[in-house]
C-alpha atoms as an extended CHARMM CRD file, in Angstrom:
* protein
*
        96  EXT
         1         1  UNK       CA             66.2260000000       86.1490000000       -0.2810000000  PROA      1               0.0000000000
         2         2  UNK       CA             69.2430000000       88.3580000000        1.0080000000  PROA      2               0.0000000000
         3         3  UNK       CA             71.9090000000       89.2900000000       -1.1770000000  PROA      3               0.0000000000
         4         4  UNK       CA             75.0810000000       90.7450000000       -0.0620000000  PROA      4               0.0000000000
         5         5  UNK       CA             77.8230000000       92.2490000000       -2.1500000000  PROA      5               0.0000000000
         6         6  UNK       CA             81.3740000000       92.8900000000       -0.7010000000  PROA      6               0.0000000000
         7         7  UNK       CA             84.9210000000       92.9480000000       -1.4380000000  PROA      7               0.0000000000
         8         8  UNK       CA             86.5580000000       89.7500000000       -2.6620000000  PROA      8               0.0000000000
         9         9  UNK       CA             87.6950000000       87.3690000000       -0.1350000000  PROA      9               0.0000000000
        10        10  UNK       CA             85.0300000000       88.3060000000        2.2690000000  PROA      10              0.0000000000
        11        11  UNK       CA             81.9560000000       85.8930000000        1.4500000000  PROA      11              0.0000000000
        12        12  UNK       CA             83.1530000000       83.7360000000        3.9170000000  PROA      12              0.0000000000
        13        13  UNK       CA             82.8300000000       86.3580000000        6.8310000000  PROA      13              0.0000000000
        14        14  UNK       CA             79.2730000000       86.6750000000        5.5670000000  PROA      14              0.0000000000
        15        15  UNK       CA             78.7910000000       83.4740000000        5.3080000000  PROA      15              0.0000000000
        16        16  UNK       CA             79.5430000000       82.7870000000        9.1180000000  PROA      16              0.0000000000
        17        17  UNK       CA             77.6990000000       85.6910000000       10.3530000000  PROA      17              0.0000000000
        18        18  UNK       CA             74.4490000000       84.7620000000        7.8510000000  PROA      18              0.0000000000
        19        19  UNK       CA             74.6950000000       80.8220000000       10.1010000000  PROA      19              0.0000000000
        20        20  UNK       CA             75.0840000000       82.5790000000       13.3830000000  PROA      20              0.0000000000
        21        21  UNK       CA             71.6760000000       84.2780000000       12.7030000000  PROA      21              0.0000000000
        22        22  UNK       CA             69.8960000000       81.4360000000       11.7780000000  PROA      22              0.0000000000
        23        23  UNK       CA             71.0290000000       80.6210000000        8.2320000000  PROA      23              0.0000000000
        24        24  UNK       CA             71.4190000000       77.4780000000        6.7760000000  PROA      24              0.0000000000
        25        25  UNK       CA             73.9290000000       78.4690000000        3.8240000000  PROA      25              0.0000000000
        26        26  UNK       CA             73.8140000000       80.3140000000        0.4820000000  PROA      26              0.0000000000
        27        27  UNK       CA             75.2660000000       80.4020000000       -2.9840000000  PROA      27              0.0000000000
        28        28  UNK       CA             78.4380000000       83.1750000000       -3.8420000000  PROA      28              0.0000000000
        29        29  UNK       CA             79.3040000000       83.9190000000       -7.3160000000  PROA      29              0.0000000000
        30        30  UNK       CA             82.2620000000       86.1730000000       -8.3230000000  PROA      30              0.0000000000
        31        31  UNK       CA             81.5850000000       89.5810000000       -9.8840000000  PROA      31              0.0000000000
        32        32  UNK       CA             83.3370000000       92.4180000000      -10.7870000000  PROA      32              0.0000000000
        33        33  UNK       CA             81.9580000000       95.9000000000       -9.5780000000  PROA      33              0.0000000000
        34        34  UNK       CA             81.7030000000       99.4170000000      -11.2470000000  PROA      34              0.0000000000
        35        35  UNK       CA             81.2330000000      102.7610000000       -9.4550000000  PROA      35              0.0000000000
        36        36  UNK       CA             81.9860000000      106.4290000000      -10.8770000000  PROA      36              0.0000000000
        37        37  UNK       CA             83.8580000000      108.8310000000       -8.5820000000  PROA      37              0.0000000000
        38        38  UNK       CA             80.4460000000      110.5170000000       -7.2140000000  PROA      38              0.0000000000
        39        39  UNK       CA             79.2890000000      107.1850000000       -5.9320000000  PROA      39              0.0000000000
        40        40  UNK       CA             82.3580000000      106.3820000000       -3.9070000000  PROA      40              0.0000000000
        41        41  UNK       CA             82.4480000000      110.1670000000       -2.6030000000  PROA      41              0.0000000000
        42        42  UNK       CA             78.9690000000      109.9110000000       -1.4310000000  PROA      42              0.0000000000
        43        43  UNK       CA             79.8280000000      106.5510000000        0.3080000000  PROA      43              0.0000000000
        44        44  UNK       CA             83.1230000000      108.1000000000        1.6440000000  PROA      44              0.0000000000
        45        45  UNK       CA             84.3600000000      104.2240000000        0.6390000000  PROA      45              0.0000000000
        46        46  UNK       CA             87.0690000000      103.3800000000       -2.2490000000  PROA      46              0.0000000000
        47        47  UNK       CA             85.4170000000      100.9990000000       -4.6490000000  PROA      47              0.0000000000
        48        48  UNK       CA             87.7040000000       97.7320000000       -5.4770000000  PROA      48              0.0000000000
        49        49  UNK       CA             86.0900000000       95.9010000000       -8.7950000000  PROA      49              0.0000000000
        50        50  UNK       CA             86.4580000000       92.4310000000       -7.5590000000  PROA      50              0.0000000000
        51        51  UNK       CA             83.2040000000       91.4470000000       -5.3200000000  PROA      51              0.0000000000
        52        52  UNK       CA             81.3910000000       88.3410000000       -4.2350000000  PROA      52              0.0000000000
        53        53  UNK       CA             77.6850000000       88.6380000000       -4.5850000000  PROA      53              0.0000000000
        54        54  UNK       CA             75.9420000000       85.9320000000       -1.9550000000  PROA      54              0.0000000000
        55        55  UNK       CA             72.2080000000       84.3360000000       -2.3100000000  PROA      55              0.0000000000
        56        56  UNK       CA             70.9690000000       83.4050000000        1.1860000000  PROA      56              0.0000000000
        57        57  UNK       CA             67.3370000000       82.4620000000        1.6910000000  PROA      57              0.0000000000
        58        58  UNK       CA             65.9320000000       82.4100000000        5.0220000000  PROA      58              0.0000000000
        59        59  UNK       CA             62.3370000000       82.5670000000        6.2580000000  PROA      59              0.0000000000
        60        60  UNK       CA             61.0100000000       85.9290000000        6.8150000000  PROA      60              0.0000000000
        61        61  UNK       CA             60.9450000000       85.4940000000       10.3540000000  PROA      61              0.0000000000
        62        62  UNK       CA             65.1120000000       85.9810000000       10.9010000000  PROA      62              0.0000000000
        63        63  UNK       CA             65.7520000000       87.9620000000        7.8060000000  PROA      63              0.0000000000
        64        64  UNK       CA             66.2900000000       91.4430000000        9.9200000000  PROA      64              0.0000000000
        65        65  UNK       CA             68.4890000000       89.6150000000       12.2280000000  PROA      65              0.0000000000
        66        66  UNK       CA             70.5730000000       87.5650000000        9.3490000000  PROA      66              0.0000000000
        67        67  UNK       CA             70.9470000000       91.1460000000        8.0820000000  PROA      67              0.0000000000
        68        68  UNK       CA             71.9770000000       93.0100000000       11.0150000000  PROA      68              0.0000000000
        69        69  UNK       CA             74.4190000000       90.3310000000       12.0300000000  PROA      69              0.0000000000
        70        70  UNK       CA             75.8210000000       90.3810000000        8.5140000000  PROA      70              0.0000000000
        71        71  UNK       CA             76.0720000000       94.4880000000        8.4080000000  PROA      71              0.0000000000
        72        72  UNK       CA             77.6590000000       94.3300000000       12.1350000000  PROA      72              0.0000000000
        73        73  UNK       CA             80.6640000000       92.5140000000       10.7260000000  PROA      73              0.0000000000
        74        74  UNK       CA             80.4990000000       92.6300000000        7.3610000000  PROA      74              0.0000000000
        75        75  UNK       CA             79.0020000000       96.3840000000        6.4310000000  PROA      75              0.0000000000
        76        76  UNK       CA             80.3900000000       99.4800000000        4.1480000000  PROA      76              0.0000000000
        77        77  UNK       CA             82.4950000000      100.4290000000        7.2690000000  PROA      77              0.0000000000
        78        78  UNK       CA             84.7620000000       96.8980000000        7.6170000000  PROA      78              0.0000000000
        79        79  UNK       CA             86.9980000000       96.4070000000        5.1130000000  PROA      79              0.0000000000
        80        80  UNK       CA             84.5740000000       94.3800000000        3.2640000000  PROA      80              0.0000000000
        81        81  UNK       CA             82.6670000000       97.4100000000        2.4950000000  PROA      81              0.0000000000
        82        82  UNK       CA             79.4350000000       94.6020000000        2.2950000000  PROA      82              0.0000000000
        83        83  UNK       CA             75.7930000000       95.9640000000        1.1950000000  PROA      83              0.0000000000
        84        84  UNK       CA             72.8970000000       93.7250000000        2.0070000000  PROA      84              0.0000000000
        85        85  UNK       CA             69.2310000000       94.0620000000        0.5790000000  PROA      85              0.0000000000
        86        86  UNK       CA             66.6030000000       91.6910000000        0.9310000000  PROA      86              0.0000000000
        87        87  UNK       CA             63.7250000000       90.7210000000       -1.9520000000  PROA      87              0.0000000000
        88        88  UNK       CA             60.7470000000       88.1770000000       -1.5820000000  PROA      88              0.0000000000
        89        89  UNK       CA             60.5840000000       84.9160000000       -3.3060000000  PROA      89              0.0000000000
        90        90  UNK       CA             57.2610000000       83.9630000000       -3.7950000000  PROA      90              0.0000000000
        91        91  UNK       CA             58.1240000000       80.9100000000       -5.8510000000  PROA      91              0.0000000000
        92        92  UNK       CA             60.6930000000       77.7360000000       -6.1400000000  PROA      92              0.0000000000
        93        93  UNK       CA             61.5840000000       74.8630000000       -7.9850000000  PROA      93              0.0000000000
        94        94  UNK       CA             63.8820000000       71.9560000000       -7.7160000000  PROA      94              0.0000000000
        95        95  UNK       CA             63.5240000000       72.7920000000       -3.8310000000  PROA      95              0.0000000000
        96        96  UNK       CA             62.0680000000       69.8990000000       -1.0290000000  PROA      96              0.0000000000
C-alpha cells in the first residue's frame, strides 16, 4: 500500500499521476497536519495543517514507479509539498 500526504486540494494530482503508473484508484481522507518549527526548517518547506492522506494499493511489481511518478509531480518541492511511503499488506478482506 502507498500512502501519500500533501497539501489540501492536491489528491487529485496524485491521484492522476498514481493511474498513469499503473494504478487503478485509491481512497483520500482529509486530515489536518502538525509540524514544530525544527521540522519545517529541516525540510526548508512551510507546513499548511490542512492535508489529504491517499491509500493506493498496487502490486509490488509498479510500486517504485507509482511512487516516482507521484514524487515527480506531486513531491515536497511542488506546491503540494506530497510525501509518499510505501508498507506491505499481507492480508485483505471484503476484497475479490
Amino acid at each position: 500500500m502507498i500512502f501519500c500526504i500533501v497539501n489540501a486540494g492536491f489528491a487529485q494530482t496524485v491521484m492522476e499521476s498514481a493511474k498513469k503508473a499503473g494504478a487503478k484508484g485509491g481512497t483520500i481522507l482529509r486530515a489536518r497536519g502538525t509540524a514544530n518549527p525544527e521540522a519545517e526548517e529541516f525540510f526548508n518547506i512551510n507546513i499548511q495543517s490542512d492535508k489529504e492522506i491517499l491509500f493506493i494499493i498496487v502490486p509490488t511489481e509498479i510500486r517504485d514507479e507509482v511512487m516516482r511518478k507521484i514524487y515527480e509531480d506531486a513531491g515536497l518541492a511542488e506546491e503540494s509539498q506530497g510525501i509518499t511511503f510505501s508498507l506491505p499488506v499481507t492480508h485483505t478482506a471484503g476484497l475479490h
